[in-house]
DOVOMAR-358654 format. One record per atom (N, C-alpha, C): x, y, z. Coordinates in steps of 0.1 Angstrom, whole numbers, plus 5000, padded with zeros to 4 digits. Layout:
<pts>
XYZ...
</pts>
This chain:
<pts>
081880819072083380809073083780809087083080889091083680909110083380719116082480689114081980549117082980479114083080459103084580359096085880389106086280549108087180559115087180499129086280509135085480479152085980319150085680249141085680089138087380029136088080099130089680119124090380099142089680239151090380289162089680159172089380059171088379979176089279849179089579789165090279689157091279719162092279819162093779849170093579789179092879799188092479829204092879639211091879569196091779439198092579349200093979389190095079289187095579269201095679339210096579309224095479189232094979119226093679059236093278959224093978849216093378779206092178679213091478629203090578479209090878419206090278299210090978159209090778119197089478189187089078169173090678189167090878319173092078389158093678309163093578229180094378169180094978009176093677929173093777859165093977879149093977999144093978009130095778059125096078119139097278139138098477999136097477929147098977779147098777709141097077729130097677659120098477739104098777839106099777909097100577919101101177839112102677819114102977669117102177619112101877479108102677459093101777539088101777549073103277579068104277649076104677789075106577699075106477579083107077549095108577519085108177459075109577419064109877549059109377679060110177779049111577799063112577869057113677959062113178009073113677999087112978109098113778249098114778269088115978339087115078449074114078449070113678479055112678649068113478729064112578839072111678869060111478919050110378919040109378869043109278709046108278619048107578659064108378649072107778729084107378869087107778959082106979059078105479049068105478949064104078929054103778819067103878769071102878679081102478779092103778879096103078909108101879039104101879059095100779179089099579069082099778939077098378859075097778819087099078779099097878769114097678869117098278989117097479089123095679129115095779129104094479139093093779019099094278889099093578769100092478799116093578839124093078839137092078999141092079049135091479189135089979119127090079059116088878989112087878889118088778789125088078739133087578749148088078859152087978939160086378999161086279089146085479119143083879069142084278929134082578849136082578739144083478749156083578689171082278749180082378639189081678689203082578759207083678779209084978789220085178949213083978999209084079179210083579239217084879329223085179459232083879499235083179499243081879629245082379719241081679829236081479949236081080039250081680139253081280249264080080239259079180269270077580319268078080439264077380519254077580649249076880739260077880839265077580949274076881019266075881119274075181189266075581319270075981449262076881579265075781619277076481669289075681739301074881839297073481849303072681939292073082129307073082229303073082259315071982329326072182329335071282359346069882439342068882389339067982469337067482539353067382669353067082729365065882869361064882839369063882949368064183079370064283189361065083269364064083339375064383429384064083489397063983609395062083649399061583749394061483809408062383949404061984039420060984039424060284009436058984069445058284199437057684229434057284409434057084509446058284609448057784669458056384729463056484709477055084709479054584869479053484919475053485009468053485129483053885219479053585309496052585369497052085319512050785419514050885549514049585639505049385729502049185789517050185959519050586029533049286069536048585969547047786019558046486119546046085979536044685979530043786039531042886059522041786159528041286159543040986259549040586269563039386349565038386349561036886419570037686499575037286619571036886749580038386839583039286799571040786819570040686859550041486929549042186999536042686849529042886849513044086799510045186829507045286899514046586969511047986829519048786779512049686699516050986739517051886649523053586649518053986779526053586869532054286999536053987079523052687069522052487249513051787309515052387439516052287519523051087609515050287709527049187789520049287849505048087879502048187929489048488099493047588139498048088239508048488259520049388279528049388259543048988379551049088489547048288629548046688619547045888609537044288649537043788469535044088399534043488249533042588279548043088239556042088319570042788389578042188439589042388559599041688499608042188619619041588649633040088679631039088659636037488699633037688829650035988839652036088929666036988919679036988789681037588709694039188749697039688799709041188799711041888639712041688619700042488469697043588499689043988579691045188619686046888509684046888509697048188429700047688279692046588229695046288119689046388129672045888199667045988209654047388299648048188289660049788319652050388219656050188119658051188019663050787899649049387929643048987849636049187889622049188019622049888079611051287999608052188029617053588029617053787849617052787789619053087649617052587569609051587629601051787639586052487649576053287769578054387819568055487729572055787669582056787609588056787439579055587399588055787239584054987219569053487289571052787289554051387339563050187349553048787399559048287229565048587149564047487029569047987009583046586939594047286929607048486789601047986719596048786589595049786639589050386739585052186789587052686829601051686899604052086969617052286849628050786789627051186669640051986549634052386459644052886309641051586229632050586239642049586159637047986219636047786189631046186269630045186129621044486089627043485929623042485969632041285899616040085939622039485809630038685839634038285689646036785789642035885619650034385669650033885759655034285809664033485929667034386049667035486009661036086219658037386169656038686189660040386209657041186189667042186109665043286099676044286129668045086219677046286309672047186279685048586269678049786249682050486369679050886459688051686599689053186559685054386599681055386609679055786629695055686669703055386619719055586489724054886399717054686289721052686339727051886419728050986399734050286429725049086309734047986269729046786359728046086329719044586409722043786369712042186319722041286249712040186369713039386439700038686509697037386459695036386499695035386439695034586479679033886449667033386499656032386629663031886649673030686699678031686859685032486799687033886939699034486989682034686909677035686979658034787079658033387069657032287159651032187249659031687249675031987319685032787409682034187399682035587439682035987559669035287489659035087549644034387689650033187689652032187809655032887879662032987819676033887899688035287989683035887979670036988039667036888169660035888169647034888259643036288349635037088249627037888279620037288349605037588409595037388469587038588429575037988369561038388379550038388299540038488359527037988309513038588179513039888129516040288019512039387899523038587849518037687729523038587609531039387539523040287419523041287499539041487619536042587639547041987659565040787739562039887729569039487669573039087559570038787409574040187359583041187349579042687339591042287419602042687549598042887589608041587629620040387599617039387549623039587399633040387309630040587179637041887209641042987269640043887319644043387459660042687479658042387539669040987499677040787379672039787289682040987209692042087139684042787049690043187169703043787299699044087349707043387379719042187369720040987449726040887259735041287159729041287029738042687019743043187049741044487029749044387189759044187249754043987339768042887279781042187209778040887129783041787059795042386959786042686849793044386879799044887049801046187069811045087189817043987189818043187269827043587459822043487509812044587599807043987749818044487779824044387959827043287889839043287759847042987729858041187689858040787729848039187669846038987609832039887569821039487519812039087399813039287299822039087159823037587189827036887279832035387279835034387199822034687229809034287189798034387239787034687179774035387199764034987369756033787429761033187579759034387639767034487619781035187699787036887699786037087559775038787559767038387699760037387669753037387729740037687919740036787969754036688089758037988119765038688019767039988059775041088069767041088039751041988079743041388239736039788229737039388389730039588499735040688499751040188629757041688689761042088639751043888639754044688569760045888579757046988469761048488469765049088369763050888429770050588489783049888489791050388549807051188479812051488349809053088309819054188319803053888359796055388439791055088399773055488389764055288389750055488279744054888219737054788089726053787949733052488029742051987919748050987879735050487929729049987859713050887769710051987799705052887699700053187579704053387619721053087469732051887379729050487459730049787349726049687329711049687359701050487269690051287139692052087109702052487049705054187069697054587179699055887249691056987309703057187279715057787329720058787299718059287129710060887129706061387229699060787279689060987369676060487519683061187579694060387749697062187739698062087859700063287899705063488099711063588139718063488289724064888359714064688459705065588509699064788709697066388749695065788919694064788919683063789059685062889079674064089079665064589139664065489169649065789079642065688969652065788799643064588799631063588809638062588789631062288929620062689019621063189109615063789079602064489009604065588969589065088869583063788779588063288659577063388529585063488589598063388459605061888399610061288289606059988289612059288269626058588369629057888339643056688369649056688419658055788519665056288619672055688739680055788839684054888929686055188869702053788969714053989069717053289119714053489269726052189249736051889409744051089399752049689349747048989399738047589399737047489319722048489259715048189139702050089129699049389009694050288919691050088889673051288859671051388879655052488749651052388689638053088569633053988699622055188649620056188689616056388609605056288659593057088569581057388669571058688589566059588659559059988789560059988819574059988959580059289089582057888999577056689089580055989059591054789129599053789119602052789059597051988979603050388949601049389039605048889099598047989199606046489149602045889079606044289039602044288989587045188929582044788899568045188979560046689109567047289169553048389179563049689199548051189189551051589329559051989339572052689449576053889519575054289599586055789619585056989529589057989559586058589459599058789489616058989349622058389399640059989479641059189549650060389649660060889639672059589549681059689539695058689469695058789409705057789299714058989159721057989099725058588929730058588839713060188789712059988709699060088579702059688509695059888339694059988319678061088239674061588159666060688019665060287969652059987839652060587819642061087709645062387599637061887449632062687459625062587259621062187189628
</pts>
């Protein structure tokens, strides 16, 4: 039915444009036509509706038909590959296993910070309260404490929060380990702070510490065991490479829960949560001495 209509709407279109077929067929029906009344409207109303039929017919099985529009075809639309996000790239796991280092990651902190280890014979006191307190501070691994800590072939390059450098040797770690003659059950923590007070024991080396340590890395090592602080309080913490983070505040700071250290004459003690460190058990809180704050 729609077709028939399409054909109807076609044939309208035509009459304004006859051929010469349907115009010869016209003049001879007015040939024909020519003796009736020209006055008779009846009659001309039926003629002009037989040429219009007449000429719509021969119109139809003429050459002299209209093309047709080529048939548009409906626009199909934009096929587009839909756009698959990248996958983020996945992040490297914080400063990966390391030889001769804890896994302890992320800033976490000891299981114990009291008996995990201690001071052994040696007056390495100040060294092992600075390493205490920068434990509890940043976390137990050096790689919290320092910027950088990567192993290389023959031992570690560490980047201090300082900015300074210091390359350790695998052969000086071990050295450095014995020479500390620290004491305690927690193995993993042990192991830190064993390389935490080698790096120390090389960085005292290599700023000559107490005026003969640069002789060789034995004589770093004996020059942090025999006591320390003689030009004033928090020289552990310095070589940590923490001097942004000290700050000089009253014992009573440290007193109320502030974390630090605190020398007096003959030992030095790490301060947390307003205790004492006394060899691997919790003390009183300090009263007097020289304090230092370590901060963020």
């Amino acid at each position: 039915m729609k077709a028939k209509n399409e054909q109807f709407a076609q044939l309208s279109g035509f009459l304004s444009v006859p051929s010469p077929a349907s115009q010869g067929v016209l003049e001879h029906v007015r040939e024909n036509t020519h003796g009736v009344a020209n006055n008779s409207e009846p009659l001309d109303k039926l003629m002009t509706l037989f040429t219009s039929f007449l000429t719509q017919l021969i119109n139809l099985v003429s050459d002299n038909k209209e093309k047709p529009l080529p048939g548009i075809s409906p626009s199909r639309p934009e096929v587009t590959t839909p756009v698959v996000p990248a996958p983020a790239p996945p992040k490297p796991e914080p400063a990966a296993m390391i030889a001769g280092l804890s896994k302890k990651r992320n800033g976490a902190k000891p299981d114990n910070i009291w008996s995990g280890f201690r001071q052994g014979p040696d007056g390495n006191c100040v060294t092992v309260s600075a390493i205490k307190a920068a434990m509890y501070q940043f976390g137990q691994s050096p790689t919290d404490i320092f910027k950088e800590v990567k192993k290389t072939e023959r031992g570690y390059h560490v980047v201090m929060r300082d900015d300074v450098t210091v390359n350790l040797t695998d052969r000086e770690l071990a050295e450095g380990a014995r020479g500390a003659k620290f004491v305690g059950a927690d193995k993993e923590m042990l192991k830190d702070a064993q390389f935490l007070f080698a790096i120390s024991a090389k960085r005292a080396q290599d700023e000559n510490n107490d005026g003969r340590a640069a002789r060789s890395f034995g004589a770093a090592i004996r020059s942090l065991n025999d006591g320390e602080d003689e030009r004033g309080p928090g020289e552990g913490l310095k070589r940590l490479g923490l001097s942004k983070h000290m700050k000089r505040v009253p014992v009573r700071e440290l007193a109320k829960g502030q974390l630090g250290m605190c020398n007096r004459a003959r030992h030095s003690v790490a301060v947390i949560n307003g205790r004492e460190e006394l060899w691997g058990r919790q003390g009183k809180a300090p009263t007097h001495g020289d304090a230092i704050a370590l901060v963020p």
